[in-house]
N, C-alpha and C positions, 0 to 999 in steps of 0.2 A: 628200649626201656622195658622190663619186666613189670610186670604187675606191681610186685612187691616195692621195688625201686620206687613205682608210681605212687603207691601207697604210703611211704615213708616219707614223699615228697607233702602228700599231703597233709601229715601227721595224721597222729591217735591222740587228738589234743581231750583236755578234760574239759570237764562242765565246770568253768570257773566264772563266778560272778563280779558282775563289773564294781568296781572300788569309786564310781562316783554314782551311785543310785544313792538315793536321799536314806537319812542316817535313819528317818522316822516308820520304814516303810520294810516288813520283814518281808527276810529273803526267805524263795521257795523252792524245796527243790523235789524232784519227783521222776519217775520211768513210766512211761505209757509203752506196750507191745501192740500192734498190728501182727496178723496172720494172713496177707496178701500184699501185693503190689497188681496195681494198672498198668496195663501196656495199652497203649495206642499207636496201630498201625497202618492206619489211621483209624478202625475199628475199634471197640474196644472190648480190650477181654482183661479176665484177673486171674494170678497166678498165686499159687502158694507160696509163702515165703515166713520166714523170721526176721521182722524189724523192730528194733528196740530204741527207740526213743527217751535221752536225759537231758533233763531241760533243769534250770536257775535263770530269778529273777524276783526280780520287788516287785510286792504286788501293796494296792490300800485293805485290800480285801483275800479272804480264804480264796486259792485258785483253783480251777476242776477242767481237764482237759476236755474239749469238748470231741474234737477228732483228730488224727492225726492221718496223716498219706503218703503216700512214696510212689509217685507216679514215672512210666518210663517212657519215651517217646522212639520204637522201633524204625530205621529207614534202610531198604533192603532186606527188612529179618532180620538186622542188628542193631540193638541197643546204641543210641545216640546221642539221646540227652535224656536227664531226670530230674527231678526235684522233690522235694522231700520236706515236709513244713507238720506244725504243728500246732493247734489252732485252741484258746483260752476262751473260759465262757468269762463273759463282762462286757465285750463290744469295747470300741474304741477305750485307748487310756487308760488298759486295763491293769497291765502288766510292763511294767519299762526296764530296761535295761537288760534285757533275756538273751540267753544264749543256751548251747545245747551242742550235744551229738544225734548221728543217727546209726546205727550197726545195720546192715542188714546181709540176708544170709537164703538165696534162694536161687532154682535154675531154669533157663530159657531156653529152648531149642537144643536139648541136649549140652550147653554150657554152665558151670556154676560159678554165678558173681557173691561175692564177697568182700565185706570192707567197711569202714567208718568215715562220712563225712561231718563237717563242722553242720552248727546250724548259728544264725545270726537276724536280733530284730532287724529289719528296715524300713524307712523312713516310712510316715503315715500307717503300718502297719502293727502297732501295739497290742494287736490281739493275737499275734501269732508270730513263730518263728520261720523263717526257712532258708531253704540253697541258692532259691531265684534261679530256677534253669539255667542248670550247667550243663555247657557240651561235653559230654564225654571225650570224646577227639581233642579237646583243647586242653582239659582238666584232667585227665586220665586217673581220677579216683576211683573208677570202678573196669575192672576188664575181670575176661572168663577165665578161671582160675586153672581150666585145661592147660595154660601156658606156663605155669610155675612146675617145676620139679617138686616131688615130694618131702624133701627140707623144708624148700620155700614158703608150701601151702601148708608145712607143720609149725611153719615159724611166724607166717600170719594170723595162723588159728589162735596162737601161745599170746601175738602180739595184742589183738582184741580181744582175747581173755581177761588181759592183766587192765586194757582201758576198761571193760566194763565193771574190770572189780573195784579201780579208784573211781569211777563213777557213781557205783553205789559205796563206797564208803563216804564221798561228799553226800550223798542223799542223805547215811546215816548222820552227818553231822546237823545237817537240816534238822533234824528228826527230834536228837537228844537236845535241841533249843528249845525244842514245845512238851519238852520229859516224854517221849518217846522211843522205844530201841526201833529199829529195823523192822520187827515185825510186830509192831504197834503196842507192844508190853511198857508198863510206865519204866519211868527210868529219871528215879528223883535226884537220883546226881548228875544228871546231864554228862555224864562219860561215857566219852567213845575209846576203844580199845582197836589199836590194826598192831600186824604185826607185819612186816617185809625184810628180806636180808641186807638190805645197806639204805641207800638214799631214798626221803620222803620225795614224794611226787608235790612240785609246784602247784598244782589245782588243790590238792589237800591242802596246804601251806594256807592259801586266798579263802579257802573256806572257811578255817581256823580263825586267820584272821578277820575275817566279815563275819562271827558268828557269836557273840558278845557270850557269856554263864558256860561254856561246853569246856570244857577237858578232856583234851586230845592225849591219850596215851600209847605212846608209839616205842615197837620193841623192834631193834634191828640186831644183825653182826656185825662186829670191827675186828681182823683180825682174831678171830678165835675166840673170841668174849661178846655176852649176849647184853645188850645194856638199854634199857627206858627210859625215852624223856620225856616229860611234862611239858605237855605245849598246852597253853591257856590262847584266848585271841589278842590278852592284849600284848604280852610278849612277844605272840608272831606278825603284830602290826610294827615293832619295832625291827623288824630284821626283813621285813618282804619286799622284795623286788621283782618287778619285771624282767630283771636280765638273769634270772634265777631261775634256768626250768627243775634243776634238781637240788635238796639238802640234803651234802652227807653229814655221814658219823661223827665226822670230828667238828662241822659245823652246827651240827645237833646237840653236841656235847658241852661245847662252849655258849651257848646261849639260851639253854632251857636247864633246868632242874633233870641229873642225870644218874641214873642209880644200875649197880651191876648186878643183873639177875641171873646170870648163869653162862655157861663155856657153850659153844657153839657144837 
């Protein structure tokens, strides 16, 4: 199994927020970067790297990351197991129902790993997210990227580009709930503007919907013609499902407000 194979095994899932966190409790959304990873072998040393960190969740209170980590556990010289967690100031009960990704982008012994894992509360642990020590060898989310052909490794690069850009477009949806744009400029009509060539991504879709005042304006192609729909949350609370990872065009068109802004 190739990397990439491995990698599609594990998805590029998005930062979508869970649909039973209490209705009174706003949801958060945020990116934290680190510029290292720990290796223990069983020493321990730190290495350069790019990790990127998107995290969603209800909180009762403002949330502020306190640290986040990307730890790697070396046997033989080779990467074995990691975990990757991200950690809320408030102490217990802080934060409930959280979820998250992790990207990171860095190299070991002359190898370079690359990739996206999920992250997920667990039990007793509502101050933080993480992986819970995964073996590499059993999970195969991250291998050296020496192994891919240069397609491969241009079509993984292409593949976590495009998660991390629905990831921050879910942030910006956060964002324009508190009259915010992306880079902190108000934003009194709560719109948010993406544009993509066909089918919305299911984690945009969940955020929409969990995200009550925001106006999601979304421009795609059909066939030769450029056309915009009006997604509000409570429309996209009528049409969302779990067994929905993508909405196309013509699913778009039939259930939101749909206007033709120009030829492809």
């Amino acid at each position: 199994m190739t990397g990439l194979s491995a990698l599609a095994i594990a998805g590029l899932l998005s930062v979508v927020p869970s649909k039973t966190a209490e209705a009174d409790a706003p949801r958060v959304e945020g990116t934290y970067q680190i510029s290292g990873v720990d290796i223990y072998t069983p020493t321990h040393t730190q290495i350069p790297a790019s990790v990127t960190f998107n995290y969603s969740s209800f909180a009762s209170n403002p949330v502020t990351v306190d640290r986040a980590e990307f730890f790697i556990v070396a046997i033989g010289g080779n990467p074995a197991e990691y975990q990757a967690e991200i950690h809320f100031n408030g102490g217990y009960n802080y934060v409930t129902d959280a979820s998250g990704t992790c990207s990171f982008d860095f190299t070991y012994q002359g190898n370079r790993y690359l990739g996206t894992v999920t992250l997920n509360n667990q039990p007793d642990y509502d101050y933080r997210i993480y992986t819970d020590h995964l073996l590499l060898s059993s999970f195969l989310y991250i291998e050296p990227t020496n192994q891919l052909s240069p397609e491969e490794l241009a079509q993984l690069e292409a593949m976590l580009r495009f998660s991390n850009e629905i990831n921050n477009k879910i942030n910006e949806i956060g964002k324009a709930a508190q009259g915010l744009n992306a880079d902190g400029s108000e934003n009194p009509t709560k719109t948010v503007e993406y544009s993509c060539p066909g089918a919305l991504d299911a984690g945009i879709m969940k955020a929409i919907a969990n995200t009550p005042g925001v106006t999601f304006l979304y421009t795609y192609a059909y066939e030769g013609i450029v056309f915009r729909s009006t997604i509000t949350s409570e429309l996209a609370q009528k049409v969302i499902s779990d067994d929905i990872p993508w909405y196309g065009p013509c699913f778009l068109a039939e259930n939101f407000p749909t206007v033709i802004v120009g030829v492809a």
